[in-house]
mmCIF file of the C-alpha atoms, coordinates in Angstrom:
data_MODEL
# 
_entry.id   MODEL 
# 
loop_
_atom_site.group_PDB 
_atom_site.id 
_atom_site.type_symbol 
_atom_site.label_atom_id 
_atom_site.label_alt_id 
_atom_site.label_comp_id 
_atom_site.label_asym_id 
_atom_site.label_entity_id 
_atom_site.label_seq_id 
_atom_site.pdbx_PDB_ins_code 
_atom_site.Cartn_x 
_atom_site.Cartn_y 
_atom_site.Cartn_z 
_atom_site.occupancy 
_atom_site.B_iso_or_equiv 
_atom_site.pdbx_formal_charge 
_atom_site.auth_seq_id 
_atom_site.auth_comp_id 
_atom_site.auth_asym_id 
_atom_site.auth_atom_id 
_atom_site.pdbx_PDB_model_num 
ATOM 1   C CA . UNK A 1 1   ? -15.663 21.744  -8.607  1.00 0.00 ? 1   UNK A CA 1 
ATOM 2   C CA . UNK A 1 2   ? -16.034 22.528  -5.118  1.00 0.00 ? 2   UNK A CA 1 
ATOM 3   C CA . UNK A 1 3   ? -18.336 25.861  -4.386  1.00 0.00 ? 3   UNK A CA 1 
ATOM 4   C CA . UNK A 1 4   ? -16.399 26.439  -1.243  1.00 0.00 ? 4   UNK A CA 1 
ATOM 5   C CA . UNK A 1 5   ? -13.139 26.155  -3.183  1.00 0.00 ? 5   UNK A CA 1 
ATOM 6   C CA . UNK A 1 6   ? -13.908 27.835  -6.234  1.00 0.00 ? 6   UNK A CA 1 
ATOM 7   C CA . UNK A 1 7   ? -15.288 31.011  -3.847  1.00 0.00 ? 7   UNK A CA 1 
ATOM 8   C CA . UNK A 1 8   ? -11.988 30.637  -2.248  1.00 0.00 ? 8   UNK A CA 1 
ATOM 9   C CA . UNK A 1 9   ? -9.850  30.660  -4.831  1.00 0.00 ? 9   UNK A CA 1 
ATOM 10  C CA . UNK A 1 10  ? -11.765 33.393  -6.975  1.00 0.00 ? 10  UNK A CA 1 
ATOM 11  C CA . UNK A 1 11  ? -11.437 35.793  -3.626  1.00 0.00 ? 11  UNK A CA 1 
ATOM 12  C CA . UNK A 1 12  ? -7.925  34.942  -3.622  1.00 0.00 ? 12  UNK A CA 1 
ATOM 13  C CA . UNK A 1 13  ? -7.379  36.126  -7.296  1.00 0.00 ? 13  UNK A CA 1 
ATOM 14  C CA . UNK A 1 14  ? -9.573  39.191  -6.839  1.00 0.00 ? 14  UNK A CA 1 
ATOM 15  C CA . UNK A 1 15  ? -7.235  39.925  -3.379  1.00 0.00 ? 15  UNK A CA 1 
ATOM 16  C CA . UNK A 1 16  ? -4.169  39.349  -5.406  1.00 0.00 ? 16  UNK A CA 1 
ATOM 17  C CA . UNK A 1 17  ? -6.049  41.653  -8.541  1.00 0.00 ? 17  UNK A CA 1 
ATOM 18  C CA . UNK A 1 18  ? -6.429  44.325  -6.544  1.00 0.00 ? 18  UNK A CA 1 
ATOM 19  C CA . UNK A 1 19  ? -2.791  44.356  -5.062  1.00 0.00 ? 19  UNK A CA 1 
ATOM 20  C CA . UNK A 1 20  ? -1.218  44.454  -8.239  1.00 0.00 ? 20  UNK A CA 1 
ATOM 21  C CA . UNK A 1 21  ? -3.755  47.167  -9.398  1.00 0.00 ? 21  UNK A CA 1 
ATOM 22  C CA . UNK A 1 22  ? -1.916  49.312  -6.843  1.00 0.00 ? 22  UNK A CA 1 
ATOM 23  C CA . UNK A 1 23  ? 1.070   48.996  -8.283  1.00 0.00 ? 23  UNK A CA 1 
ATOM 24  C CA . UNK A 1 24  ? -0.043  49.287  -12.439 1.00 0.00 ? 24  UNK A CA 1 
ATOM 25  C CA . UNK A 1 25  ? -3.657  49.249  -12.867 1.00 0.00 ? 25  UNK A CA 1 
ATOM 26  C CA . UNK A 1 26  ? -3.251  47.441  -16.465 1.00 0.00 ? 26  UNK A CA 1 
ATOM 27  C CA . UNK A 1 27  ? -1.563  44.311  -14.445 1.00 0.00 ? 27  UNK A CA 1 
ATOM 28  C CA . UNK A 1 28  ? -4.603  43.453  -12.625 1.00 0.00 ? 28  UNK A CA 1 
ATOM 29  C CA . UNK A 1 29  ? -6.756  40.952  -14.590 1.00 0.00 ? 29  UNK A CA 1 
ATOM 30  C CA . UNK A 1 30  ? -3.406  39.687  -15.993 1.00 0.00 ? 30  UNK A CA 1 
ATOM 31  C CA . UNK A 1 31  ? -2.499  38.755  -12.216 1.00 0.00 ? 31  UNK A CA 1 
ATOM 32  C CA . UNK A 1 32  ? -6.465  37.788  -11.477 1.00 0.00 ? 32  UNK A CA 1 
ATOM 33  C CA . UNK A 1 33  ? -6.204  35.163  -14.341 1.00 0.00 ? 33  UNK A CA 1 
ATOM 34  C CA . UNK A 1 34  ? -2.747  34.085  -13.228 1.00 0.00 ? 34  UNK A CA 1 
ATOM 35  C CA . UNK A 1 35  ? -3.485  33.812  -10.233 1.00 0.00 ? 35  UNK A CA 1 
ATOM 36  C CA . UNK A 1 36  ? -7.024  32.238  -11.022 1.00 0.00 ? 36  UNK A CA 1 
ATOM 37  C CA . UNK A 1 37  ? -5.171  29.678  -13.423 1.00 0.00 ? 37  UNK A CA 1 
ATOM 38  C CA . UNK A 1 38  ? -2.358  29.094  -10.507 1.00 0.00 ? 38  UNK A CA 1 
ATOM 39  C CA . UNK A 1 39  ? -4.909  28.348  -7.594  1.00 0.00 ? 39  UNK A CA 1 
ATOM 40  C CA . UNK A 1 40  ? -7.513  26.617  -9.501  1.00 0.00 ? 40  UNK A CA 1 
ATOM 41  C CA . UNK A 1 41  ? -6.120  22.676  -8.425  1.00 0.00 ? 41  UNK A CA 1 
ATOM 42  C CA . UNK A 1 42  ? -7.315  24.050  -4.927  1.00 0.00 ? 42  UNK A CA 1 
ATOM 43  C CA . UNK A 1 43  ? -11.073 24.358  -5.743  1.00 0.00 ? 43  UNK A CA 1 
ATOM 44  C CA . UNK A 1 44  ? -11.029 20.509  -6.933  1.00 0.00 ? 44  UNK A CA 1 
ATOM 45  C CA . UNK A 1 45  ? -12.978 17.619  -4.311  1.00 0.00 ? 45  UNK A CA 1 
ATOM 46  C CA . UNK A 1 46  ? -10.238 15.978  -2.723  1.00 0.00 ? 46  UNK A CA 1 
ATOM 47  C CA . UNK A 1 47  ? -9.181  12.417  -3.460  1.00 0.00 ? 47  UNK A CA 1 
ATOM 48  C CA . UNK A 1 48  ? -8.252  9.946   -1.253  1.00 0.00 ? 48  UNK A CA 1 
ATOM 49  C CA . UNK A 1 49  ? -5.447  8.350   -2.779  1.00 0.00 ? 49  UNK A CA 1 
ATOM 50  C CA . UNK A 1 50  ? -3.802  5.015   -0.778  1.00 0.00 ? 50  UNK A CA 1 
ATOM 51  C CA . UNK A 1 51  ? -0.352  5.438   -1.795  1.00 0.00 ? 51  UNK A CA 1 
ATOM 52  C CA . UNK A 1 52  ? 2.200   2.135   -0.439  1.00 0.00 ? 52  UNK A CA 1 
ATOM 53  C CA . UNK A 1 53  ? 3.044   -0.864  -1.283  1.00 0.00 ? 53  UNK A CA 1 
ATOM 54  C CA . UNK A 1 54  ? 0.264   -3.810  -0.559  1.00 0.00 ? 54  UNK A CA 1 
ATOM 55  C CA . UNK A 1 55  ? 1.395   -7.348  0.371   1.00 0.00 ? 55  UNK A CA 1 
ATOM 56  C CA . UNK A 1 56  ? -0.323  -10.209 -0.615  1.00 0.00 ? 56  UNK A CA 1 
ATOM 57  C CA . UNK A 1 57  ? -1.625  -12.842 1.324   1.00 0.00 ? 57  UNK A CA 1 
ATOM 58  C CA . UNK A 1 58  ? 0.749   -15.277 0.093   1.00 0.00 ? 58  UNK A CA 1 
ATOM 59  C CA . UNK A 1 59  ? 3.784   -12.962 0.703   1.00 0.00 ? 59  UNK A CA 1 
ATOM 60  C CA . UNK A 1 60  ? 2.918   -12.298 4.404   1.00 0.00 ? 60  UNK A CA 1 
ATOM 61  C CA . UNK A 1 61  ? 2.311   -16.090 4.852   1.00 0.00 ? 61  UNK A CA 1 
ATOM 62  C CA . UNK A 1 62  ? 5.283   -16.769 3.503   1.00 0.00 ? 62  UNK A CA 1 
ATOM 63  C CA . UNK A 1 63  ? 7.109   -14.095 5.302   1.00 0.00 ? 63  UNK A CA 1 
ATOM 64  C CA . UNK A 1 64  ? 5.685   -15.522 8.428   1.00 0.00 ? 64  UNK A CA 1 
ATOM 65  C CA . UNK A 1 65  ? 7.044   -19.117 7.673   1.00 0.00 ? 65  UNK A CA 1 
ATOM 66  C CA . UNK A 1 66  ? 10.369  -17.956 6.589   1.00 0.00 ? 66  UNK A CA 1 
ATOM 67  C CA . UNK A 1 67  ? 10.795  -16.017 9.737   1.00 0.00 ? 67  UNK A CA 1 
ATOM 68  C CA . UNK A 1 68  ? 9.439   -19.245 12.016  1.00 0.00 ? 68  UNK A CA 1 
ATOM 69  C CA . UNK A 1 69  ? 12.569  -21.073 9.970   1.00 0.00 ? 69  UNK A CA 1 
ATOM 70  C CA . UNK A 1 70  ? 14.845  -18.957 10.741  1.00 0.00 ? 70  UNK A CA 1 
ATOM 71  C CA . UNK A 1 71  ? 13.985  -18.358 14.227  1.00 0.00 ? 71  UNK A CA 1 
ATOM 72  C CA . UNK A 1 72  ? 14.083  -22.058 14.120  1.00 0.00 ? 72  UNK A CA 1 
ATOM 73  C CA . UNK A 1 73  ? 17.740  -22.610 12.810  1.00 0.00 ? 73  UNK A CA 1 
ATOM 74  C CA . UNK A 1 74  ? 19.118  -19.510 15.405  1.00 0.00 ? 74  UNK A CA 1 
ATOM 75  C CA . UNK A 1 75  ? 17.457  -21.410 18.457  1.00 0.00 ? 75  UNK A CA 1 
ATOM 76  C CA . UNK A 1 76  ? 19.583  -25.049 16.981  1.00 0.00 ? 76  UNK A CA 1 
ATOM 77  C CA . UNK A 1 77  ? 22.798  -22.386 16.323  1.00 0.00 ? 77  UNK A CA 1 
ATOM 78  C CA . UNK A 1 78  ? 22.732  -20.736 20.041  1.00 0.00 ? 78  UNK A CA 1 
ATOM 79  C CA . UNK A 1 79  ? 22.040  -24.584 21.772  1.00 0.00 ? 79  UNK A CA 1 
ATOM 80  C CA . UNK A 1 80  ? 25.261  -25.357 19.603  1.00 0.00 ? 80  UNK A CA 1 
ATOM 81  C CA . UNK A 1 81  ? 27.229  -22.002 20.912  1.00 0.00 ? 81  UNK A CA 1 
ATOM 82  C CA . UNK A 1 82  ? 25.894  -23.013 24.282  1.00 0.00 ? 82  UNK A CA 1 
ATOM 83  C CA . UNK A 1 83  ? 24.235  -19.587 24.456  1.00 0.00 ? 83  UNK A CA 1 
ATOM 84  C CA . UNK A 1 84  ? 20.553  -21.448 24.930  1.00 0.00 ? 84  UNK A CA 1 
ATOM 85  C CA . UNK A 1 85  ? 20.085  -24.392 27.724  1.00 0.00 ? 85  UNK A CA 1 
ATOM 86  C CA . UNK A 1 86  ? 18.672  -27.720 26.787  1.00 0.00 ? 86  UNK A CA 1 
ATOM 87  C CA . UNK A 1 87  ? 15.885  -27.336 28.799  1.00 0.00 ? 87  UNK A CA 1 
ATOM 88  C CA . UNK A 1 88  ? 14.713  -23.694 27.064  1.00 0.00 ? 88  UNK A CA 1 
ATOM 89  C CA . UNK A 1 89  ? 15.448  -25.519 23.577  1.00 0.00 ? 89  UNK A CA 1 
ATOM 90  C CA . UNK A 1 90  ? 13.130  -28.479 24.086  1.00 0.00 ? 90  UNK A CA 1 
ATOM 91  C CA . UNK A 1 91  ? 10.597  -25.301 25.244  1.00 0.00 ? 91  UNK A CA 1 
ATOM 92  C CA . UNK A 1 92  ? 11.056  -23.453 22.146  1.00 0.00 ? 92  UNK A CA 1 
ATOM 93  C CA . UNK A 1 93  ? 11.637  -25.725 19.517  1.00 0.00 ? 93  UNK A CA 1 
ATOM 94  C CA . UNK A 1 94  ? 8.278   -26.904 19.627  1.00 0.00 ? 94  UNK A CA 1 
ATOM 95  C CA . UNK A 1 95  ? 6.351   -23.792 19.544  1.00 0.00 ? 95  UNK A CA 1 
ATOM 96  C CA . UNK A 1 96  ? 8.771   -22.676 16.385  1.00 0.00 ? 96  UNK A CA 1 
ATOM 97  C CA . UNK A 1 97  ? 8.059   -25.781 14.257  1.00 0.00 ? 97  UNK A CA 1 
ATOM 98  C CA . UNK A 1 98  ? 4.358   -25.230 15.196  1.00 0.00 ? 98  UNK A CA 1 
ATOM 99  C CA . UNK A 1 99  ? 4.726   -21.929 13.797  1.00 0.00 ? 99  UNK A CA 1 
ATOM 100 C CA . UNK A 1 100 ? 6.359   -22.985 10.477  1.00 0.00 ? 100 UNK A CA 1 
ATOM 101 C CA . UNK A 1 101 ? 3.942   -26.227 10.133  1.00 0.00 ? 101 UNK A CA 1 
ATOM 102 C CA . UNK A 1 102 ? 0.790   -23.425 10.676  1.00 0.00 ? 102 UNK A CA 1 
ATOM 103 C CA . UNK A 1 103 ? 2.297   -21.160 7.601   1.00 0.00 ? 103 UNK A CA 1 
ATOM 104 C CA . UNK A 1 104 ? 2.829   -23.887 5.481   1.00 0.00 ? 104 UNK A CA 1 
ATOM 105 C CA . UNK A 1 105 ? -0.535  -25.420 5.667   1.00 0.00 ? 105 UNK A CA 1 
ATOM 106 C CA . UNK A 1 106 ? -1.904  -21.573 4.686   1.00 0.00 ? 106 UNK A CA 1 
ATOM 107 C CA . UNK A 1 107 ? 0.814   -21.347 2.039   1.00 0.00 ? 107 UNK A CA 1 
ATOM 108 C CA . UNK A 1 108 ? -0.720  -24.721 0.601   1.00 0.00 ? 108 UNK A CA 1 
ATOM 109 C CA . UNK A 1 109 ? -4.188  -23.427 0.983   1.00 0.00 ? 109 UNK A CA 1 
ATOM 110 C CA . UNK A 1 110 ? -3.400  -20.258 -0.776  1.00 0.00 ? 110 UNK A CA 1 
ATOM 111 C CA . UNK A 1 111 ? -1.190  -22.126 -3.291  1.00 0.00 ? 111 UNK A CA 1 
ATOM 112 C CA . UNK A 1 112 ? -4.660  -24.315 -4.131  1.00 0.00 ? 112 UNK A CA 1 
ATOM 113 C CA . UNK A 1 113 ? -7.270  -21.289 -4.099  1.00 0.00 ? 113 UNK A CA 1 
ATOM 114 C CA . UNK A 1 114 ? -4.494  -19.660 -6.766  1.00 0.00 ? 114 UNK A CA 1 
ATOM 115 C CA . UNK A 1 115 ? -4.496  -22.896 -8.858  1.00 0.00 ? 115 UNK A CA 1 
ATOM 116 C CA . UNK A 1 116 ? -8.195  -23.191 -9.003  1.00 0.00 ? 116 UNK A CA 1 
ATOM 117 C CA . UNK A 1 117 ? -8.147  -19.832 -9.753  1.00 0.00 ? 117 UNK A CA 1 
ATOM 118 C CA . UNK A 1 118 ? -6.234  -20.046 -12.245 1.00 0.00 ? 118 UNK A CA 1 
ATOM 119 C CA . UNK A 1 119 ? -8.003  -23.136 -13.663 1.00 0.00 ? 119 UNK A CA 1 
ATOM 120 C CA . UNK A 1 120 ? -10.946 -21.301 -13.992 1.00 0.00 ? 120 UNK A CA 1 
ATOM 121 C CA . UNK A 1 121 ? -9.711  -17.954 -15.426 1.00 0.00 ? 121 UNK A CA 1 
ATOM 122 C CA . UNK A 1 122 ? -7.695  -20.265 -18.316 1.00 0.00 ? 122 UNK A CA 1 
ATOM 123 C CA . UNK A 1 123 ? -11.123 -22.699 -19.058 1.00 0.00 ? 123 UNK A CA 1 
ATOM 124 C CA . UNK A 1 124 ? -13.281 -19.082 -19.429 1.00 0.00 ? 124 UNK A CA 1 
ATOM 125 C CA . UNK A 1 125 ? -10.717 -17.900 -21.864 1.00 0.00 ? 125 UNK A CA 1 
ATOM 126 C CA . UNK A 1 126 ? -10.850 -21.268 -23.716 1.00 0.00 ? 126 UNK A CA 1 
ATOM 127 C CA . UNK A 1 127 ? -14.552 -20.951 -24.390 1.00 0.00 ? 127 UNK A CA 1 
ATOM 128 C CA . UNK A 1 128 ? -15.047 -18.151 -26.832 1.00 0.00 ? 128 UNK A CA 1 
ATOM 129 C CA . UNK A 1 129 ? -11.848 -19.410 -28.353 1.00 0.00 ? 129 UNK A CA 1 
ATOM 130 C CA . UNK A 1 130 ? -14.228 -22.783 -29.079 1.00 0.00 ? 130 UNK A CA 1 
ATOM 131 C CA . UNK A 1 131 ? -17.309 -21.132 -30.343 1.00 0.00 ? 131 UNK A CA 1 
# 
């Protein structure tokens, strides 16, 4: 426990003690141990705790490449509805497929690190099996 905690949390019971004491003298160590029972998670060291979700490597990636697609197949859909010029697509298209070509290299990288991985993790569990 934390001293600075525990001294505040006993001075807190012994503040709350005496308070009731004015009321019914009998009630104050009931209401000092209450209260020292009640305030006692506040004299604890703090914990940083990360709380949220974590993404994977692989899912951002793959995020990434999905939303290159997409952004992709909305550039070919607004040439179509005439909302984007020729000239802007033949700018853009490029730079998307780069995009997309860029994540799915990684994705393939990944894919291989979490297949030798993998290998390896399955061939240590075979040995003990085989002794």
């Amino acid at each position: 426990m934390n001293r600075v905690g525990l001294l505040r949390v006993v001075l807190a019971s012994g503040f709350g003690a005496a308070a009731a004491s004015l009321f019914e003298p009998w009630l104050a160590p009931v209401a000092a141990l209450l209260l020292l029972l009640t305030l006692s998670p506040f004299a604890r060291r703090r914990r940083i705790w990360f709380v949220g979700e974590v993404e994977s490597e692989y899912a951002i990636v793959s995020r990434r490449r999905e939303e290159s697609l997409r952004a992709m197949k909305d550039l070919e859909e607004d040439r179509l509805a005439g909302k984007v010029s020729a000239r802007e697509f033949e700018l853009q298209r490029p730079q998307l497929l780069q995009a997309a070509k860029e994540a799915t290299a990684a994705l393939d990288i990944i894919t291989a690190r979490r297949q030798e991985a993998r290998r390896k993790i399955e061939a240590s569990l075979e040995k003990p099996g085989e002794a």
